[in-house]
mmCIF file of the N, C-alpha and C atoms, coordinates in Angstrom:
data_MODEL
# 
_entry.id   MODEL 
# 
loop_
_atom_site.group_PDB 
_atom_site.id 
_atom_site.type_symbol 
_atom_site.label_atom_id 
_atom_site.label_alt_id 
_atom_site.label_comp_id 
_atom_site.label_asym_id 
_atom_site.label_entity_id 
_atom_site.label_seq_id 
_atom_site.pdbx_PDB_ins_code 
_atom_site.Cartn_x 
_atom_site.Cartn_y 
_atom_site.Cartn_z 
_atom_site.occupancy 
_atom_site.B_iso_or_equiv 
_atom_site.pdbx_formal_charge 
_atom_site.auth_seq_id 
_atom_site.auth_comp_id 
_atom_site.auth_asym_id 
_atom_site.auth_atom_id 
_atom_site.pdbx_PDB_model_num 
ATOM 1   N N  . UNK A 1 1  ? 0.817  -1.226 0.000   1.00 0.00 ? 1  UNK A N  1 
ATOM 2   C CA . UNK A 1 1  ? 0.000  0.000  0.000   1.00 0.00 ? 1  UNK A CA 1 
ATOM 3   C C  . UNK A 1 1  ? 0.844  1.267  0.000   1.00 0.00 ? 1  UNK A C  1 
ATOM 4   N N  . UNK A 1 2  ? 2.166  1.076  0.705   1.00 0.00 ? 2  UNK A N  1 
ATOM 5   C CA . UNK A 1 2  ? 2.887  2.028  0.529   1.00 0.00 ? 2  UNK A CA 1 
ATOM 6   C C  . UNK A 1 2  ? 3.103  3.037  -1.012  1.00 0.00 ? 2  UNK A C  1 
ATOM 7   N N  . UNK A 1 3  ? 2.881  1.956  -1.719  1.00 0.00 ? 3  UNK A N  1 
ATOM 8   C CA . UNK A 1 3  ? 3.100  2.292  -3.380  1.00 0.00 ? 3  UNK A CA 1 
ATOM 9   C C  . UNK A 1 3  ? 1.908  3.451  -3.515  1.00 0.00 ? 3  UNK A C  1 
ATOM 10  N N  . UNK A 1 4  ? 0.957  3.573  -3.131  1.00 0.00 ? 4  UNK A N  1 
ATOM 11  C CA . UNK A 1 4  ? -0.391 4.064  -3.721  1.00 0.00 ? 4  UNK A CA 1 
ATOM 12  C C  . UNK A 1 4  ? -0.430 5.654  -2.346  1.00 0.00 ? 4  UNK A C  1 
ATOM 13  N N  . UNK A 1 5  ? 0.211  6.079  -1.959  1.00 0.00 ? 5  UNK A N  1 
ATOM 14  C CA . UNK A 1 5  ? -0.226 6.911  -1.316  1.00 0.00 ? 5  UNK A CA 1 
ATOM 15  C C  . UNK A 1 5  ? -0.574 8.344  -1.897  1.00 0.00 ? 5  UNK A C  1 
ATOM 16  N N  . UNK A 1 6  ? -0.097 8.052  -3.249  1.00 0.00 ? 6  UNK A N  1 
ATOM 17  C CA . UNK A 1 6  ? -0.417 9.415  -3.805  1.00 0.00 ? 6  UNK A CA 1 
ATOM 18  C C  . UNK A 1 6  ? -1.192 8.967  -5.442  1.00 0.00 ? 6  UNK A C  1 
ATOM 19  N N  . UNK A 1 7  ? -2.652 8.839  -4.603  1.00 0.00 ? 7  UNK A N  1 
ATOM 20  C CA . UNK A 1 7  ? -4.148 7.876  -5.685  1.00 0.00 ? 7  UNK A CA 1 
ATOM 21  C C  . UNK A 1 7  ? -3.934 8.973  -7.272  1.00 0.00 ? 7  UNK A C  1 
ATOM 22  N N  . UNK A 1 8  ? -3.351 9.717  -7.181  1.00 0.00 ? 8  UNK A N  1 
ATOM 23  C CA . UNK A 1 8  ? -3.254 10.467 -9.092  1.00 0.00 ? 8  UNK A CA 1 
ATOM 24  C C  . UNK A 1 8  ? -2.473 9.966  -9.713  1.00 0.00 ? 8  UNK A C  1 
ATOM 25  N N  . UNK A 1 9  ? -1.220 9.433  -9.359  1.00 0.00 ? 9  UNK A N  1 
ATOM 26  C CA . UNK A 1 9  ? -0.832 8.431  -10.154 1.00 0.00 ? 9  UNK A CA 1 
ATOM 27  C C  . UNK A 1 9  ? -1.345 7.208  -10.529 1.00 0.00 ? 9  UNK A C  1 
ATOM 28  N N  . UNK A 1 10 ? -2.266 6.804  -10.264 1.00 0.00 ? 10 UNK A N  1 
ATOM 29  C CA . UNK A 1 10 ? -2.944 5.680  -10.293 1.00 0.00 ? 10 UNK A CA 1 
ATOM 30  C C  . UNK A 1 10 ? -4.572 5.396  -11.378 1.00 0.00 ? 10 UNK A C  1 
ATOM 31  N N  . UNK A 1 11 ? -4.805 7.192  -11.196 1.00 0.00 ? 11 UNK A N  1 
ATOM 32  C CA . UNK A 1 11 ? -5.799 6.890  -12.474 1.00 0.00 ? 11 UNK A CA 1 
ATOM 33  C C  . UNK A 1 11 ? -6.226 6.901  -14.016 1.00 0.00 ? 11 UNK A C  1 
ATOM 34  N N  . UNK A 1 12 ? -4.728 6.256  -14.300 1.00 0.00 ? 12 UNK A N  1 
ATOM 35  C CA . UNK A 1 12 ? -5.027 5.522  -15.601 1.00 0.00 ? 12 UNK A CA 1 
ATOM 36  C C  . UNK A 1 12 ? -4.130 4.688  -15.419 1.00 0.00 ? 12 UNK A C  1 
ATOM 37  N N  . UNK A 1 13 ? -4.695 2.981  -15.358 1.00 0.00 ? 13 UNK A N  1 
ATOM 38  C CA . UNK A 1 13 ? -3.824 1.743  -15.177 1.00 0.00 ? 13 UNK A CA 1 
ATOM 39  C C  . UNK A 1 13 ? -2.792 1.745  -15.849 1.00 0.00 ? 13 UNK A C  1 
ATOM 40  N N  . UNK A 1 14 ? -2.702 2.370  -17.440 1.00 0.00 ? 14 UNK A N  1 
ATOM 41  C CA . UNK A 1 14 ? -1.781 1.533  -18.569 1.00 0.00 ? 14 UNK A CA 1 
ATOM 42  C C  . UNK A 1 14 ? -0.714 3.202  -17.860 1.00 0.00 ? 14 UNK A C  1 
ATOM 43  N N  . UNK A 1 15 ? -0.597 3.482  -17.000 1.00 0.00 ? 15 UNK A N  1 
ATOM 44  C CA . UNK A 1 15 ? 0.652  4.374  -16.827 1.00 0.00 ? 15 UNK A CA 1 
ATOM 45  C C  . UNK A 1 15 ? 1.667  3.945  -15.940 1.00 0.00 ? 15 UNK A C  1 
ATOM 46  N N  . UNK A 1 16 ? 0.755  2.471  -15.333 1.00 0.00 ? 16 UNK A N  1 
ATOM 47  C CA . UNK A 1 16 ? 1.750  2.022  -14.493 1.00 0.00 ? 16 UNK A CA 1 
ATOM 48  C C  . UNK A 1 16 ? 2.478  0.193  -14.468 1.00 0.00 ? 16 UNK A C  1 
ATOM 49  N N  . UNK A 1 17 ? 1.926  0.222  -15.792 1.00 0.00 ? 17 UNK A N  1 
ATOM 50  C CA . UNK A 1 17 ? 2.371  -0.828 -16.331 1.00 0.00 ? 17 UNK A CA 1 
ATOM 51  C C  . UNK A 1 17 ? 4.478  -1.210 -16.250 1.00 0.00 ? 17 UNK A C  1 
ATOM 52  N N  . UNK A 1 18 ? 5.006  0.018  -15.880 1.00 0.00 ? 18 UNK A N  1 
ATOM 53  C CA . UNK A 1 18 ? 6.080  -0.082 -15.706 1.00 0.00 ? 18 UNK A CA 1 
ATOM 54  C C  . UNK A 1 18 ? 6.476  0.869  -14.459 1.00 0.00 ? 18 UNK A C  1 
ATOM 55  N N  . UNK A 1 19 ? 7.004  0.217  -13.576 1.00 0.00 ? 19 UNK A N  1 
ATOM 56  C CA . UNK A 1 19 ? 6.861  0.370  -11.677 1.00 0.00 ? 19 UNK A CA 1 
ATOM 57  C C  . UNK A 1 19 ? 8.085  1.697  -11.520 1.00 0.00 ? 19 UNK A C  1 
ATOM 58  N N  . UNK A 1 20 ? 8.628  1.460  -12.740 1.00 0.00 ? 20 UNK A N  1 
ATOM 59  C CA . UNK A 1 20 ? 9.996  2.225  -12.522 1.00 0.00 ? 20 UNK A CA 1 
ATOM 60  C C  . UNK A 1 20 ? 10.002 3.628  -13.259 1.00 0.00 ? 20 UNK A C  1 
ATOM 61  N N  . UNK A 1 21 ? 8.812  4.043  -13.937 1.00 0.00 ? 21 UNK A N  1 
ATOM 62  C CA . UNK A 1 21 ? 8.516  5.042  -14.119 1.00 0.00 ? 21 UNK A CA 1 
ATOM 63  C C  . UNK A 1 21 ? 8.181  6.266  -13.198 1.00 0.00 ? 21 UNK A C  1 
ATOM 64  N N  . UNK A 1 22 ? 9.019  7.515  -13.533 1.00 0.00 ? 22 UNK A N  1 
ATOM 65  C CA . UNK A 1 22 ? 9.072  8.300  -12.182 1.00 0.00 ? 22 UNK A CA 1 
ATOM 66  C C  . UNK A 1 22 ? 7.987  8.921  -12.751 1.00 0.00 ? 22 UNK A C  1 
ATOM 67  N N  . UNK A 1 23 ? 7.671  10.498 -11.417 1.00 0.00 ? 23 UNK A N  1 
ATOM 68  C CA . UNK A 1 23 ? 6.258  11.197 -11.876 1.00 0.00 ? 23 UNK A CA 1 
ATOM 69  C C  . UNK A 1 23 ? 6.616  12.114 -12.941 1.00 0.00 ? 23 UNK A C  1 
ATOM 70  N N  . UNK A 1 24 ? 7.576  12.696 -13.524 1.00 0.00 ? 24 UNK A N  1 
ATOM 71  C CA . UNK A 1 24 ? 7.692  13.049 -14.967 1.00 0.00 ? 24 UNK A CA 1 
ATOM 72  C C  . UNK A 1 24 ? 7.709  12.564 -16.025 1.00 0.00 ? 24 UNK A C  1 
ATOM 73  N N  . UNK A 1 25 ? 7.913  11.496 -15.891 1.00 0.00 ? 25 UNK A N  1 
ATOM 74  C CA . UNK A 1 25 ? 7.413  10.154 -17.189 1.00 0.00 ? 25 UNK A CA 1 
ATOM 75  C C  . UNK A 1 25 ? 6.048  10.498 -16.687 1.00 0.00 ? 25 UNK A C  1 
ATOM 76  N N  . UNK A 1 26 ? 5.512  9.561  -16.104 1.00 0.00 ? 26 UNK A N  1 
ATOM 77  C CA . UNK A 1 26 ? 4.194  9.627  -15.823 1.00 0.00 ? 26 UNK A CA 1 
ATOM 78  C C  . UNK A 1 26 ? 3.298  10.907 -16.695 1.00 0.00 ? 26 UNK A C  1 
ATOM 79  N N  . UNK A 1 27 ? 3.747  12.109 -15.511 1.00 0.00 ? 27 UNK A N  1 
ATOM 80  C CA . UNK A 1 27 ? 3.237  13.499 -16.739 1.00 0.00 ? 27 UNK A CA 1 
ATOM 81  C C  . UNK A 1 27 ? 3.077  13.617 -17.753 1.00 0.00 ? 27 UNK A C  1 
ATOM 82  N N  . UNK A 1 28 ? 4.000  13.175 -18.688 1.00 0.00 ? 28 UNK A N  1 
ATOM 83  C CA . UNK A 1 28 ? 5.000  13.316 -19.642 1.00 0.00 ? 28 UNK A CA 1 
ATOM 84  C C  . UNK A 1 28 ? 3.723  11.974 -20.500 1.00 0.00 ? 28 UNK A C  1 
ATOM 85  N N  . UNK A 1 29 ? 3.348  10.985 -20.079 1.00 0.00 ? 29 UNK A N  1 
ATOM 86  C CA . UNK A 1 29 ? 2.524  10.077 -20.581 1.00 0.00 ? 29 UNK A CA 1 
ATOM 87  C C  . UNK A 1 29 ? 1.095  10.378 -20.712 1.00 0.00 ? 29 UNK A C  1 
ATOM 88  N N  . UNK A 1 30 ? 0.392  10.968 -19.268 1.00 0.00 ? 30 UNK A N  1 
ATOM 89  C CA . UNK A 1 30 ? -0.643 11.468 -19.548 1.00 0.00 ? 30 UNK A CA 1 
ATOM 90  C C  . UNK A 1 30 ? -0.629 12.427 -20.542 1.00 0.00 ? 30 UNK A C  1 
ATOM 91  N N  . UNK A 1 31 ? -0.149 13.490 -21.067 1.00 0.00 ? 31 UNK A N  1 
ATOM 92  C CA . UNK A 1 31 ? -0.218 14.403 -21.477 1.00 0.00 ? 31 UNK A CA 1 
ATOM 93  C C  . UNK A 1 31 ? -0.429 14.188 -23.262 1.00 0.00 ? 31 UNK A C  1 
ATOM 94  N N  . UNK A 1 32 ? 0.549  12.862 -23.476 1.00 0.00 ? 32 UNK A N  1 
ATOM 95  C CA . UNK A 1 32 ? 0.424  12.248 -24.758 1.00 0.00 ? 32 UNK A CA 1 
ATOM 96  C C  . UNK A 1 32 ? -0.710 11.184 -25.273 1.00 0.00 ? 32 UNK A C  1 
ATOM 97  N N  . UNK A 1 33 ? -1.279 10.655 -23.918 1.00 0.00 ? 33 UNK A N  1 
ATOM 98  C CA . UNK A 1 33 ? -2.443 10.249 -24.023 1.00 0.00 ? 33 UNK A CA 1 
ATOM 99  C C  . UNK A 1 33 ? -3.391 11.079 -24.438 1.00 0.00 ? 33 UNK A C  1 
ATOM 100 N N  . UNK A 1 34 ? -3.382 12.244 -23.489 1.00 0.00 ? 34 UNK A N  1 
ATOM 101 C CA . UNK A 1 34 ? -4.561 13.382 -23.912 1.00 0.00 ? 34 UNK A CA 1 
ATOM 102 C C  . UNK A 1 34 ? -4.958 13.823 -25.422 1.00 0.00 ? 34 UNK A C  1 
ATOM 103 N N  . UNK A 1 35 ? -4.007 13.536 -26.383 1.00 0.00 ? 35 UNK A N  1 
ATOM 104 C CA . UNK A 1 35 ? -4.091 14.211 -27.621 1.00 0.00 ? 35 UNK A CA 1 
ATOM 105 C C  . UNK A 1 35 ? -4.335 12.696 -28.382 1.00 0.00 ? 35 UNK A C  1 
# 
């Protein structure tokens, strides 16, 4: 549970398909999703 304490990374599954992605990847993914 430790993993999940911060639930916005978490709402879109396919962003965390790789554990080792930091929160600027992450950003960086939503943002390319969006378009």
């Amino acid at each position: 549970p430790q993993l999940n304490q911060n639930p916005q990374l978490n709402q879109n599954p396919q962003l965390n398909q790789n554990p080792q992605l930091n929160q600027n990847q992450l950003q960086s993914l939503n943002e390319n999703l969006k378009i």
